[in-house]
C-alpha positions in Angstrom: -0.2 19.9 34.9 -1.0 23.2 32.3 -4.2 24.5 31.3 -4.3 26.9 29.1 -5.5 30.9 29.2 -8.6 30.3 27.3 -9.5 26.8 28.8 -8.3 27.8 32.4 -10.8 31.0 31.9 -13.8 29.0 30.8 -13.7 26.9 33.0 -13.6 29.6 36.0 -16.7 31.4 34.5 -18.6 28.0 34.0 -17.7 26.9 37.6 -19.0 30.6 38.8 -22.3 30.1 37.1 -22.6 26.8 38.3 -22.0 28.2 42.1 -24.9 30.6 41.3 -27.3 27.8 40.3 -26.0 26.3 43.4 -27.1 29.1 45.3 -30.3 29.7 43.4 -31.4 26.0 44.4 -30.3 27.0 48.1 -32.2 29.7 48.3 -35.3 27.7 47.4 -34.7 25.4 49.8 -35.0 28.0 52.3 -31.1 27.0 53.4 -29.3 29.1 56.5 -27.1 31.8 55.6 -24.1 30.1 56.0 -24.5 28.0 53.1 -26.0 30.3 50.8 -23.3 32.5 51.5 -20.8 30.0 50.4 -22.8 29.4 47.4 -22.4 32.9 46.7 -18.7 33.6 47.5 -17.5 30.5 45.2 -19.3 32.0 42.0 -18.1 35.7 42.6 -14.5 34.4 43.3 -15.1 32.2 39.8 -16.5 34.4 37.8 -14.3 37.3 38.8 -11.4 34.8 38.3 -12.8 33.9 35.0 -13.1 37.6 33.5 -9.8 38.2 34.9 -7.9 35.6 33.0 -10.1 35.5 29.3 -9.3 39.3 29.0 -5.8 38.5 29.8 -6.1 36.2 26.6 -7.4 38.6 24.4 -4.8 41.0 25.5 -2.0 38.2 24.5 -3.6 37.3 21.6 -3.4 40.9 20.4 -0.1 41.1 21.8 2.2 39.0 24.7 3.2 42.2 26.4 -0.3 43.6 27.2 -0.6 41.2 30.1 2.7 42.1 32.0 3.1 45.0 34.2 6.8 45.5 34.1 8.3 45.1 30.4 11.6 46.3 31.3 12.3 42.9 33.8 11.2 40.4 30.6 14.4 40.5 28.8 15.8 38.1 31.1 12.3 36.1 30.8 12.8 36.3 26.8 17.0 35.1 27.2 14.8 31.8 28.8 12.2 31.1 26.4 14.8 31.2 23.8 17.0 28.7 25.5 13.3 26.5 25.8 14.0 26.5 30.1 10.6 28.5 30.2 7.0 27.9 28.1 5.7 31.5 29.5 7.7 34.7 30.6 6.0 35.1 33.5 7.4 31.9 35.1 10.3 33.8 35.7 10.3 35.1 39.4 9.9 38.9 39.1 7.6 39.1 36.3 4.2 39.9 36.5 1.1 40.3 34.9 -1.2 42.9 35.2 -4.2 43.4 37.7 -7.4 42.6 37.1 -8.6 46.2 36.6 -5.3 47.2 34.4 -6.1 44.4 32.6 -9.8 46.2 31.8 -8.3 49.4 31.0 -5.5 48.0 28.9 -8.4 45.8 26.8 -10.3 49.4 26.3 -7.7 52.1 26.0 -4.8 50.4 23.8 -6.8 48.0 22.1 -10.2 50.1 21.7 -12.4 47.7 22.7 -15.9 49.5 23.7 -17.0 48.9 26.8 -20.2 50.3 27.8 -20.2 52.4 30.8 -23.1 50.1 32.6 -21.0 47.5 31.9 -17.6 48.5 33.2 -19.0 49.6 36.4 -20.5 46.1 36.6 -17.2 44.6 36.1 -15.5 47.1 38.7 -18.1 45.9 41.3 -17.7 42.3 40.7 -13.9 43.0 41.6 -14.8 44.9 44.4 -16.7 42.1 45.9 -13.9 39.8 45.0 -11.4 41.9 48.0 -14.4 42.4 50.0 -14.4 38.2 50.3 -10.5 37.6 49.9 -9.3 40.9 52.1 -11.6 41.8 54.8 -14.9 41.1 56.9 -17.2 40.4 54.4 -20.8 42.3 54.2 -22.6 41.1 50.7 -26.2 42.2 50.1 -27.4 38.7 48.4 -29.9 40.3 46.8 -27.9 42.8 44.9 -25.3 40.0 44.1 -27.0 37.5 42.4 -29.2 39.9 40.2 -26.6 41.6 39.4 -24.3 38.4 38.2 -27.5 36.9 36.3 -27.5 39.6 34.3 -23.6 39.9 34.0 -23.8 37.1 31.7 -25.6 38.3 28.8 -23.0 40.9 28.8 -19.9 38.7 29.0 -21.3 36.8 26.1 -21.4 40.3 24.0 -18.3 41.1 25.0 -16.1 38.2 24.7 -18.1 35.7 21.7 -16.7 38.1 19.1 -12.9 39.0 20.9 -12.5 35.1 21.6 -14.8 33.6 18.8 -15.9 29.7 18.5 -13.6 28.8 20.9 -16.1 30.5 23.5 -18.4 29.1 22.2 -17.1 25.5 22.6 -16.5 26.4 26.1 -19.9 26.8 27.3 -20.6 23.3 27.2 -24.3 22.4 26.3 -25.9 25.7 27.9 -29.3 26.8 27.4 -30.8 27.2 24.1 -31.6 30.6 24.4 -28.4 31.5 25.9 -26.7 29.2 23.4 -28.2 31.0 20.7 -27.4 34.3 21.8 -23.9 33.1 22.1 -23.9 31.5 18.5 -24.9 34.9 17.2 -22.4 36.7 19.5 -19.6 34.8 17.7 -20.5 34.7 14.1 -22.9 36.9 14.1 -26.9 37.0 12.9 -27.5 33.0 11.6 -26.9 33.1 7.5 -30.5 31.2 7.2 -33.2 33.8 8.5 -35.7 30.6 8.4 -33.1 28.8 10.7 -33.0 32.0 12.9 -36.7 32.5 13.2 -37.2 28.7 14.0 -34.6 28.7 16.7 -36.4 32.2 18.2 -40.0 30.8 18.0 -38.9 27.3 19.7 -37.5 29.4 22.5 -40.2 31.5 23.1 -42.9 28.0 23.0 -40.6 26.7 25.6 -40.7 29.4 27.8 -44.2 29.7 27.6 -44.9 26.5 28.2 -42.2 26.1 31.2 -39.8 23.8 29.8 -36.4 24.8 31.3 -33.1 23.0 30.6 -33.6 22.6 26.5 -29.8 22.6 25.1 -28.7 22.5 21.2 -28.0 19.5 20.2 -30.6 18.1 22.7 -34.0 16.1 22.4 -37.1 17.0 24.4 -40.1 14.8 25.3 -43.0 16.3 25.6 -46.5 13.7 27.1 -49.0 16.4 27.8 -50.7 17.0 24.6 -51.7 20.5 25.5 -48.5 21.3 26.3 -47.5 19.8 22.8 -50.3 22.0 20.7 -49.2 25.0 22.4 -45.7 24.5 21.0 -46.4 23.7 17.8 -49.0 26.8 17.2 -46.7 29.0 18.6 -44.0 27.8 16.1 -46.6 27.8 13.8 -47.9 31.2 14.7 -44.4 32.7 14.3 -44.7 32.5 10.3 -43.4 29.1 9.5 -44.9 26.2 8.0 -44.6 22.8 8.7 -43.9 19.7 6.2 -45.6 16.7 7.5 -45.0 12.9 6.8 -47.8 10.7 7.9 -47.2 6.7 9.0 -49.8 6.2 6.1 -47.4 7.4 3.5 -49.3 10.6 3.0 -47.0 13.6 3.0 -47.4 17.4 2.7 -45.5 20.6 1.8 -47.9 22.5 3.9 -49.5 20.8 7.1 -51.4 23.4 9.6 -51.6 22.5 13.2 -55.4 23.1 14.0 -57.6 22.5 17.6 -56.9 20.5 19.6 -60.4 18.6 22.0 -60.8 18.2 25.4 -60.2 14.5 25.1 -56.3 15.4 23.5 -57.5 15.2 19.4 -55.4 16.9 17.3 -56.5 17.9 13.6 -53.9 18.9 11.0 -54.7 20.2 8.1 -53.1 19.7 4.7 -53.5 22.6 2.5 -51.8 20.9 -0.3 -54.1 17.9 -0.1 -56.8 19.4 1.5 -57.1 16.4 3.7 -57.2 16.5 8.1 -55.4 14.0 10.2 -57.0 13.5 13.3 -55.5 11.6 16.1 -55.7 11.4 20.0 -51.9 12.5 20.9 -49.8 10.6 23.4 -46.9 12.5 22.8 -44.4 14.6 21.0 -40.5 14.1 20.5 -38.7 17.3 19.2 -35.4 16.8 18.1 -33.0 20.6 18.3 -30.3 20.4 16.3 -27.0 22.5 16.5 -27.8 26.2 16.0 -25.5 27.5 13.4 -26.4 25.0 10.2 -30.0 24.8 7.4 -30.9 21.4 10.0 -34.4 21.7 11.1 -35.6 20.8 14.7 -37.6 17.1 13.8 -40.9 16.9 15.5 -42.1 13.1 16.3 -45.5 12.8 17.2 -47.6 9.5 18.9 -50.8 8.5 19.3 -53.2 6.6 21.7 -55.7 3.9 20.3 -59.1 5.6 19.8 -62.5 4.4 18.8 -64.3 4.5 15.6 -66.9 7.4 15.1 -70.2 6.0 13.5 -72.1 2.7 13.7 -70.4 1.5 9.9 -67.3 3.2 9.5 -64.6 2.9 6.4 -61.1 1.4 7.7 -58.1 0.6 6.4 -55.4 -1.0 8.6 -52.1 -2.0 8.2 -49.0 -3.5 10.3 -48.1 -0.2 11.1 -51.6 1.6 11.4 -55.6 1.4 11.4 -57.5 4.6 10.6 -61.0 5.5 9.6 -61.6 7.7 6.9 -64.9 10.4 6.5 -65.8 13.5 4.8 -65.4 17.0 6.7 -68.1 19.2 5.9 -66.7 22.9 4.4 -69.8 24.9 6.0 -68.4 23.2 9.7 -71.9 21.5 10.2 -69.9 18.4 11.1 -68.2 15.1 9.7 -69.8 12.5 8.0 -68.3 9.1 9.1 -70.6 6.2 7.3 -69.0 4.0 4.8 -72.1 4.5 3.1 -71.4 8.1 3.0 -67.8 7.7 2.3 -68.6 5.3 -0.7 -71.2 8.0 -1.7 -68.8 10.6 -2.4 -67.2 8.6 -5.2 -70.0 8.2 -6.7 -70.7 12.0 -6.8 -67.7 12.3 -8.6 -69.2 11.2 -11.7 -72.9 13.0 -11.0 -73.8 16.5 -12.5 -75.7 17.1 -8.7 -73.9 15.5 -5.9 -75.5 14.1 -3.4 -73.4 14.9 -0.6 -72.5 18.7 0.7 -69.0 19.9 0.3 -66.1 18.6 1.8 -63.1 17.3 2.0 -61.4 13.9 3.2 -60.4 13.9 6.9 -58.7 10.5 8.3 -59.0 9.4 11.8 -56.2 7.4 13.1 -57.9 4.2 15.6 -53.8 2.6 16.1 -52.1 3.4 18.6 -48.1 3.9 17.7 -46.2 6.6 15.4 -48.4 8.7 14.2 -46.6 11.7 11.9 -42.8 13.5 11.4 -42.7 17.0 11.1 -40.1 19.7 9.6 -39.8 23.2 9.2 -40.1 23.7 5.5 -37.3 25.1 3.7 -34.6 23.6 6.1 -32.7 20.1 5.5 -34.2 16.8 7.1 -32.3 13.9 5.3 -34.2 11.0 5.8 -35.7 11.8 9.3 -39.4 10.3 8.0 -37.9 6.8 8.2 -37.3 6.8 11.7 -40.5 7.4 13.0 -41.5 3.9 12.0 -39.0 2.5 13.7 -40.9 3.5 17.2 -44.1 2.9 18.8 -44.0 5.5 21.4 -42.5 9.0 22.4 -40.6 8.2 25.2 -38.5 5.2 23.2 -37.3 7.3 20.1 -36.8 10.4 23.0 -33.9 8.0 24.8 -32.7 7.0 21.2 -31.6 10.6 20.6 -30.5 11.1 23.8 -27.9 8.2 23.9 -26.9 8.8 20.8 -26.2 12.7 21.7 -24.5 11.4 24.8 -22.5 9.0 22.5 -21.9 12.0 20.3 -21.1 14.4 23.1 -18.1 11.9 24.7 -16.5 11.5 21.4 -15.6 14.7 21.3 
């Protein structure tokens, strides 16, 4: 069986990282030393390993004979290769390539790739962990291991994405999106679409403040607490985007503003296109993340509980797919006015030289349980996202729609 450089050195720094969750979840499980130190010596051998061998790629890639220690004992090697006995020289006994460290020094010396100082003696330490395990009695501080491999990885990512390029990318698998996006930038640089870039930064900083770990690109994230849900969206919101907005009553808008949210889980948006509010008692939130380096938007899906009517006569319309009451919003904030009566009123105003009714503006109050509204990040590409969301009734079922279909998606690949 043949694996090879670049795959076999993925796959080593992915398995190391995964030993290092491995020991992370140990070590909150207040597990003895034994395993933890297990744990620990798999993902320093890995990641060592994994270092070791994708530097040894970018050296052949630059040129075959930067990996081998000896060039005077390939001629024979070459004789071989020519003849098709051999794939690679060093598979002739004798030849040999070069040690971790000369490997380093080769990769910054003859091919003038900068490596910072903090960084090299990082990478020196890692190897001299590495004999410490393989060669003698070991002694690890754990402490001083793990912190210092956590933030070895943000390093790597600088240094290899733009030596090794998308294929480092690809080998990461479906990491984290903030780590993915780092890495996307690492390889081709800042994202072309400074909209797409500052979406993808304020969706990372609402999950982290709101605690959700895990979130990959492509992924889909549900989302049932409906404070947890208004905090994301105002913080995306807050970052200096604006949100399109389709509503299940075939309302849309170019400009939709998240507003409060109640104690009782109402959300109002705002449409300043419009000037109408949406008001509805959330249930949850689907939030579709597409692939980092395209003009895709994330798609935000959002669901309602049934509600009562406000008002002992109010104005409703209902459909198959909805039921909503409809009232005036007062512009001073004095309150809403949720009377047909009053409603009917203000079409009658229309027409008067002294209107009856105070200011305001329409504000409709969604009674139906089901799909409530899709949402975009203006200026990126949708397609025809709107149409799905009446397909659903509920967060959860569209949520494990996406997510079969990227699992689908992911093992066609």
């Amino acid at each position: 069986m043949k694996i090879s450089l670049i795959d076999n050195g993925l796959d080593s720094l992915l398995k190391g990282y995964e030993h290092l969750g491995k020991y992370g979840e140990l070590l909150g499980e207040s597990a003895d030393e034994a395993k933890r130190f297990s744990a620990l010596k798999d993902s320093v051998l890995s990641i060592q390993h994994g270092i070791e061998i994708l530097v040894k790629y970018i050296l052949k890639e630059k040129n075959e004979l930067l990996i081998y220690s000896d060039i005077s004992k390939l001629k024979a090697a070459f004789k071989q290769r020519r003849a098709r006995e051999i794939v690679e020289l060093f598979e002739v006994e004798g030849v040999h390539t070069v040690t971790y460290r000369e490997s380093l020094e080769r990769l910054r010396d003859i091919c003038g790739v900068e490596i910072r100082e903090r960084l090299w003696k990082v990478l020196l330490k890692v190897e001299k962990w590495r004999n410490s395990i393989t060669h003698s009695a070991v002694l690890l501080n754990e402490d001083e291991v793990s912190g210092v491999i956590v933030k070895l990885l943000d390093d790597l990512d600088e240094l290899f994405g733009p030596l090794i390029g998308e294929s480092y990318l690809r080998g990461q698998e479906r990491t984290d999106l903030d780590r993915a996006y780092r890495v996307t930038k690492a390889v081709y640089g800042k994202l072309s679409n400074d909209v797409k870039a500052a979406t993808v930064e304020c969706l990372i900083r609402a999950l982290q403040k709101n605690s959700i770990k895990g979130t990959r690109a492509p992924d889909a994230i549900l989302v049932e607490d409906p404070n947890v849900a208004h905090s994301i969206l105002k913080e995306i919101q807050e970052g200096g985007l604006t949100f399109g907005c389709d509503f299940i009553n075939e309302h849309c808008s170019g400009h939709a503003i998240v507003q409060n949210i109640s104690d009782d889980g109402i959300v109002t948006i705002y449409t300043k296109d419009n000037e109408c509010g949406y008001q509805f008692k959330l249930s949850g939130m689907m939030i579709y993340i597409p692939e980092l380096n395209n003009d895709i938007s994330p798609l935000v899906f959002m669901y309602s509980d049934e509600q009562t009517h406000q008002g002992k006569d109010p104005y409703i319309t209902e459909s198959k797919l909805y039921k909503t009451q409809t009232g005036l919003v007062l512009d001073d904030g004095s309150g809403v006015l949720w009377e047909k009566s009053q409603y009917e009123q203000s079409y009658e105003d229309d027409y008067l030289d002294e209107p009856t009714l105070p200011a305001h503006k329409e504000v409709f109050r969604f009674l139906s349980a089901g799909a409530i509204c899709f949402m975009n990040i203006q200026k990126l590409n949708y397609n025809r996202a709107a149409y799905i969301l009446k397909e659903t009734g509920d967060a959860s079922t569209i949520h494990k729609i996406f997510k079969d279909l990227l699992e689908k998606t992911t093992s066609e690949l």
